[in-house]
TIMAR-240080 format. One record per residue: residue number from 1; residue in one letter; chain; x, y, z of N, C-alpha, C, O, CB in turn. Coordinates in steps of 0.001 Angstrom, whole numbers, plus 500000, padded with zeros to 6 digits. Each point is the difference from the previous one (the first is absolute). Glycine has a CB too. Example, Ala and Ser with C-alpha at 12.3 -4.5 7.8 and 13.67 -1.06 7.14 Angstrom:
// residues 2
+-----+---------+--------+--------+--------+--------+--------+--------+--------+--------+--------+--------+--------+--------+--------+--------+--------+--------+
! num ! residuo ! cadena !     nX !     nY !     nZ !    caX !    caY !    caZ !     cX !     cY !     cZ !     oX !     oY !     oZ !    cbX !    cbY !    cbZ !
+-----+---------+--------+--------+--------+--------+--------+--------+--------+--------+--------+--------+--------+--------+--------+--------+--------+--------+
!   1 !       A !      A ! 513190 ! 494310 ! 507800 ! 499110 ! 501190 ! 500000 ! 500900 ! 501200 ! 500000 ! 501036 ! 499981 ! 500665 ! 497072 ! 498846 ! 500581 !
!   2 !       S !      A ! 501542 ! 502223 ! 498034 ! 500820 ! 501190 ! 500060 ! 499230 ! 501090 ! 500730 ! 500509 ! 501108 ! 500169 ! 500675 ! 498264 ! 497686 !
+-----+---------+--------+--------+--------+--------+--------+--------+--------+--------+--------+--------+--------+--------+--------+--------+--------+--------+
//
This chain:
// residues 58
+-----+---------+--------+--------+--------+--------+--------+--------+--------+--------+--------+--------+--------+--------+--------+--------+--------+--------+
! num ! residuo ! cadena !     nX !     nY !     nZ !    caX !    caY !    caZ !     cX !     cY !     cZ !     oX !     oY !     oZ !    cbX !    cbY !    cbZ !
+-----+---------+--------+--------+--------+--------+--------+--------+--------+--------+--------+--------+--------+--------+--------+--------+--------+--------+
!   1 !       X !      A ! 500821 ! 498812 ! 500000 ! 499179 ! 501188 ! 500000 ! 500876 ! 501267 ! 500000 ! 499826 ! 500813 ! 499092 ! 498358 ! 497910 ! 502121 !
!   2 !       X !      A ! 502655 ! 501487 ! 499643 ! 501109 ! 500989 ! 500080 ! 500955 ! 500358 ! 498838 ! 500395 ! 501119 ! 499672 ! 499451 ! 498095 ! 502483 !
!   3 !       X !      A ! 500450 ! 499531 ! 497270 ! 500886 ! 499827 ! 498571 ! 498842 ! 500841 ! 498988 ! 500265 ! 501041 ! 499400 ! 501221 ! 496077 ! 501029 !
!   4 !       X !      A ! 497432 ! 502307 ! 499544 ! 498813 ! 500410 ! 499088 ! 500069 ! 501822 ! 500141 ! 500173 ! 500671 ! 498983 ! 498047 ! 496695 ! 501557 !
!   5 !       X !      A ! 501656 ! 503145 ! 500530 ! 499862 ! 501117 ! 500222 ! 500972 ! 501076 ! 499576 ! 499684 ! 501032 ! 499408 ! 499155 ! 497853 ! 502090 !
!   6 !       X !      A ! 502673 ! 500673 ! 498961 ! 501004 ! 500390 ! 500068 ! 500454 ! 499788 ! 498130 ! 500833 ! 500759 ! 499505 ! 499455 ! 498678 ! 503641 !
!   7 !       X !      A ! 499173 ! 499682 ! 496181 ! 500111 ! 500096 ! 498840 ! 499186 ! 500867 ! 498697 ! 500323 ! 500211 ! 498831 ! 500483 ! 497873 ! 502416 !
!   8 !       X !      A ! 498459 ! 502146 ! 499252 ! 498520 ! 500535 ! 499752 ! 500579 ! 501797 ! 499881 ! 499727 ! 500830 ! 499133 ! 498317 ! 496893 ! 502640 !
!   9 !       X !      A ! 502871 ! 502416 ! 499526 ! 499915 ! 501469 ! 500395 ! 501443 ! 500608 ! 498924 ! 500246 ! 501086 ! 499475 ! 498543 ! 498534 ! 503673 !
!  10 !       X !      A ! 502058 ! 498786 ! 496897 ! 501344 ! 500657 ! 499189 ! 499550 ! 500193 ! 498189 ! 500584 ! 500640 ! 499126 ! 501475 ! 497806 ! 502880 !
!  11 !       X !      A ! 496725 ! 500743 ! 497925 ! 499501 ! 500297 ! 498749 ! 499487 ! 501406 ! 499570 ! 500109 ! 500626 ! 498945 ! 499446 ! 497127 ! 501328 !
!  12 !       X !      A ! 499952 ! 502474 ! 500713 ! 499089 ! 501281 ! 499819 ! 500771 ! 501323 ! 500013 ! 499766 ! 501014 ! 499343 ! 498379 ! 497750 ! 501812 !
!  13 !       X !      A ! 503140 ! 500928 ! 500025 ! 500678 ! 500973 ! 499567 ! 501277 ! 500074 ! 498856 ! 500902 ! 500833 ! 499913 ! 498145 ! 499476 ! 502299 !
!  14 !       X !      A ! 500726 ! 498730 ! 497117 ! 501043 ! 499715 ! 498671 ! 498786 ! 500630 ! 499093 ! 500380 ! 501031 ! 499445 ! 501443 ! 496345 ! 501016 !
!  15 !       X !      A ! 496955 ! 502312 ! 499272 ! 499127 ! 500619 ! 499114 ! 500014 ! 501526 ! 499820 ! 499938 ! 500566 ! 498909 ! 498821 ! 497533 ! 501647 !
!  16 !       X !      A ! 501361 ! 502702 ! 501048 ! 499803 ! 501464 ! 500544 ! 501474 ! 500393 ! 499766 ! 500077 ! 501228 ! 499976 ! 497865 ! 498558 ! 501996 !
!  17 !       X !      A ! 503153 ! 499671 ! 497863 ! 501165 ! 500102 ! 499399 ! 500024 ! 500488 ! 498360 ! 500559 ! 500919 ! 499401 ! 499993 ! 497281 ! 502453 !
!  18 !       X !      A ! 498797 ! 501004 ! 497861 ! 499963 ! 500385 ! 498245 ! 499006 ! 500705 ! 499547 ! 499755 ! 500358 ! 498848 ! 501136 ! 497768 ! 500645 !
!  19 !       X !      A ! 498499 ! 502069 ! 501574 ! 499171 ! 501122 ! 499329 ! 500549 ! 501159 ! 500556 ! 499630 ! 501013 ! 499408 ! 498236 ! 497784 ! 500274 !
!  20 !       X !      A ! 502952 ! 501411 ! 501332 ! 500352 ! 501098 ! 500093 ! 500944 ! 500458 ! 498897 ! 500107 ! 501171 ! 499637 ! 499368 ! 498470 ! 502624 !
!  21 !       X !      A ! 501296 ! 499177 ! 497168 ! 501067 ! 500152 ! 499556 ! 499459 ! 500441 ! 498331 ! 500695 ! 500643 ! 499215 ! 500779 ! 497586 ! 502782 !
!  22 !       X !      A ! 497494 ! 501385 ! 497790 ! 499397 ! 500507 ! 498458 ! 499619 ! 501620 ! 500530 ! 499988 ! 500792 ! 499058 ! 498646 ! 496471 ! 499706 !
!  23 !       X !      A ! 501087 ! 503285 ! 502444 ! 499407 ! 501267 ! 500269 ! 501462 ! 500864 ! 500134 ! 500354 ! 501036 ! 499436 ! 497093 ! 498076 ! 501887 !
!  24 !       X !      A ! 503004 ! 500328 ! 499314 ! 501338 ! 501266 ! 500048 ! 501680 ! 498818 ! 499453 ! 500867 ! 499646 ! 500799 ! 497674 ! 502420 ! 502231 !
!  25 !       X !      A ! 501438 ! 497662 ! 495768 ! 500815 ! 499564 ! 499750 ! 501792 ! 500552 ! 500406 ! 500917 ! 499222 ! 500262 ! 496807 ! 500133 ! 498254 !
!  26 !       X !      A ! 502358 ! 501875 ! 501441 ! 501397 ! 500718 ! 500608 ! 499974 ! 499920 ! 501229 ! 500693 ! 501011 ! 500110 ! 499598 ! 500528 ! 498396 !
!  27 !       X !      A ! 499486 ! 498089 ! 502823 ! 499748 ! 500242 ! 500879 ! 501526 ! 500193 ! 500912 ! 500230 ! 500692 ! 500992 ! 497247 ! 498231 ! 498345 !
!  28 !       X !      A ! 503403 ! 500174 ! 499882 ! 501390 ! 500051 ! 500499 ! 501162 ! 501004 ! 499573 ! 501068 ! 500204 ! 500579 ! 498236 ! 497595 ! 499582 !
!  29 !       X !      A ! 500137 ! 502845 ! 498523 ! 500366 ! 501475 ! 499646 ! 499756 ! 501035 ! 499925 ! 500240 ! 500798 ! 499094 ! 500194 ! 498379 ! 500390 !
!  30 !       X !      A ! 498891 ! 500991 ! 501767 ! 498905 ! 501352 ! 500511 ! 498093 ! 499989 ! 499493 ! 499414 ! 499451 ! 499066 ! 503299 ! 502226 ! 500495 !
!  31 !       X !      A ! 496884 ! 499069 ! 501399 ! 498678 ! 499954 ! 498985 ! 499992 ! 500581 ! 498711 ! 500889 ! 500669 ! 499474 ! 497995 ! 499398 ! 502383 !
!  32 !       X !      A ! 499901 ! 499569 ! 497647 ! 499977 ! 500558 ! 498642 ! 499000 ! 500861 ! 500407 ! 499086 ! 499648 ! 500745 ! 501627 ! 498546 ! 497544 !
!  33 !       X !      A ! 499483 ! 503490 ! 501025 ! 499041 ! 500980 ! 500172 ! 500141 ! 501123 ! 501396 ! 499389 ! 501029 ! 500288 ! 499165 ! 497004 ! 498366 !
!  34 !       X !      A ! 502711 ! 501099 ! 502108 ! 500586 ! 501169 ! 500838 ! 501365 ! 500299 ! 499977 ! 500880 ! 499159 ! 499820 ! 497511 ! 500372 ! 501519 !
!  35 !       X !      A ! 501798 ! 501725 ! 498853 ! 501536 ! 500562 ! 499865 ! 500801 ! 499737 ! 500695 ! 499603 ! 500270 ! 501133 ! 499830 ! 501139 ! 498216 !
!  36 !       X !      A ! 501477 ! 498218 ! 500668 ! 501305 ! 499841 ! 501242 ! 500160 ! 501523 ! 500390 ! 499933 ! 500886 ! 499148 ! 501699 ! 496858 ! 499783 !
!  37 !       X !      A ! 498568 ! 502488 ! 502325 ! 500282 ! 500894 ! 500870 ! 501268 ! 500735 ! 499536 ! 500965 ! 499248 ! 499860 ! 497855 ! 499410 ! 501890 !
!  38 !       X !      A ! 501416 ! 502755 ! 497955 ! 501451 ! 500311 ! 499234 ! 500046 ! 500778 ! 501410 ! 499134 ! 500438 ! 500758 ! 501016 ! 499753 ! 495985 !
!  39 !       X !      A ! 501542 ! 499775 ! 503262 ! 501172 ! 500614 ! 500321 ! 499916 ! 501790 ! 499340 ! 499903 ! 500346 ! 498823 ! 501465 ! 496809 ! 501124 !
!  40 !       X !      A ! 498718 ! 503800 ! 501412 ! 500634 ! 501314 ! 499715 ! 501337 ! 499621 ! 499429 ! 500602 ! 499136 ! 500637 ! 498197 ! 502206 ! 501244 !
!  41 !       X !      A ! 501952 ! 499277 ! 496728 ! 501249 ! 499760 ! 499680 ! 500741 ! 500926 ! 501063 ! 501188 ! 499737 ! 500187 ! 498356 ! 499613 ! 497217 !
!  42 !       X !      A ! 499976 ! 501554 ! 503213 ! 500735 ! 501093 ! 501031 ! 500647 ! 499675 ! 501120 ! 501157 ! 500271 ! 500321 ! 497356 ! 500942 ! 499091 !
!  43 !       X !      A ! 500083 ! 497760 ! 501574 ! 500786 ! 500127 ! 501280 ! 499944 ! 498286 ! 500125 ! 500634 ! 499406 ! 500872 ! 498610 ! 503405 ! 500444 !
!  44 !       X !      A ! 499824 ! 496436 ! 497584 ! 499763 ! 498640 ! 500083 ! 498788 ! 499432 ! 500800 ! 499866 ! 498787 ! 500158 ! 502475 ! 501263 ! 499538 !
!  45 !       X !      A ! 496873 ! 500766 ! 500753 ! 498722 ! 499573 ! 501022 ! 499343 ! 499458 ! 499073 ! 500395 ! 499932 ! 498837 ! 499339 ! 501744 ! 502932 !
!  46 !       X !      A ! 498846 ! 497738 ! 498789 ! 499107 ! 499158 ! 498787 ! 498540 ! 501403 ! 500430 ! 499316 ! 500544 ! 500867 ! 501645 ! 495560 ! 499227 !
!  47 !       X !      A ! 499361 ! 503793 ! 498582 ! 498311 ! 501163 ! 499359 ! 498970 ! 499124 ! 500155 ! 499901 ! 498847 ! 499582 ! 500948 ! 502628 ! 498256 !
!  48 !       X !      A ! 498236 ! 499319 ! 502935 ! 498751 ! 499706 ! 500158 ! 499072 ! 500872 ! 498900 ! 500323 ! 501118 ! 499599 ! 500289 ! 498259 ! 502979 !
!  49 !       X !      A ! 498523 ! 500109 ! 497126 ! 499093 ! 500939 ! 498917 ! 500860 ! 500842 ! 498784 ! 501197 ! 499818 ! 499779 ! 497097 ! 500604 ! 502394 !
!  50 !       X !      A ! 500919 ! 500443 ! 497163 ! 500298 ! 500426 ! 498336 ! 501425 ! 501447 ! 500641 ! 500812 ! 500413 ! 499172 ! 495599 ! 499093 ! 498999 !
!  51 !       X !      A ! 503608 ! 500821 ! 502731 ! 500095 ! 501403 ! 500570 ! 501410 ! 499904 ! 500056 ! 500670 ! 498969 ! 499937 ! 497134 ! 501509 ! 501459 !
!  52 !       X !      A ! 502663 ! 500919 ! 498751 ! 501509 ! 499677 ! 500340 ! 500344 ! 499596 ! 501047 ! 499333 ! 499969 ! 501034 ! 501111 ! 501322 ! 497837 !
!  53 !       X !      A ! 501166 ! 498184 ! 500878 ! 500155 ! 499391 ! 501580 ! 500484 ! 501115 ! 501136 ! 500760 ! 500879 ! 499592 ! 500012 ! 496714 ! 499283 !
!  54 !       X !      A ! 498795 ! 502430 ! 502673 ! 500499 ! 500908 ! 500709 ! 500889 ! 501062 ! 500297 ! 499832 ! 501070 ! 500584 ! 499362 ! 497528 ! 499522 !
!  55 !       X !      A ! 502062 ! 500722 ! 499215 ! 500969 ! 500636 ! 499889 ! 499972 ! 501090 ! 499023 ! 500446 ! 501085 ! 500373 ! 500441 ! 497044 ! 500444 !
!  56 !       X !      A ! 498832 ! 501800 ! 498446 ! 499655 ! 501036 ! 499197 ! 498632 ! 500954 ! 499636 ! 499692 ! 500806 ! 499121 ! 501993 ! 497747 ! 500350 !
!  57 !       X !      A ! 497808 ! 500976 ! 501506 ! 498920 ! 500960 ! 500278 ! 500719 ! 501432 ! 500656 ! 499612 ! 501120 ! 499668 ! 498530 ! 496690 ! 500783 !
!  58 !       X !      A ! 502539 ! 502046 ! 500151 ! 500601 ! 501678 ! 500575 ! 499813 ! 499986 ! 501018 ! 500285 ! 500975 ! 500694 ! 499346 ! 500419 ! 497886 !
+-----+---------+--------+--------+--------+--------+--------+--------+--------+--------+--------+--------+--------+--------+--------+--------+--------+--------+
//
């Protein structure tokens, strides 16, 4: 009964595996549809949002 169960569950999540894997196929080379976080070339901090970075705000 336990074998039954325990087999049952590694199935289901091998199924929920490939379907994830048809939904976000890159998943191991960033998402697809979001930006990696850039670097100020100035002082090197990580930019948050479109805006300049702090340091050069004044």
């Amino acid at each position: 009964m336990i074998v039954k169960i325990v087999s049952l569950f590694l199935v289901g999540m091998a199924v929920l595996a490939m379907f994830g894997k048809l939904r976000l196929p890159a998943i191991g080379k960033g998402r697809m549809g979001l930006a990696k976080a850039g670097k100020c070339p100035h002082c090197g901090r990580h930019k948050i949002g479109k805006g300049p970075c702090p340091c050069r705000k004044g």
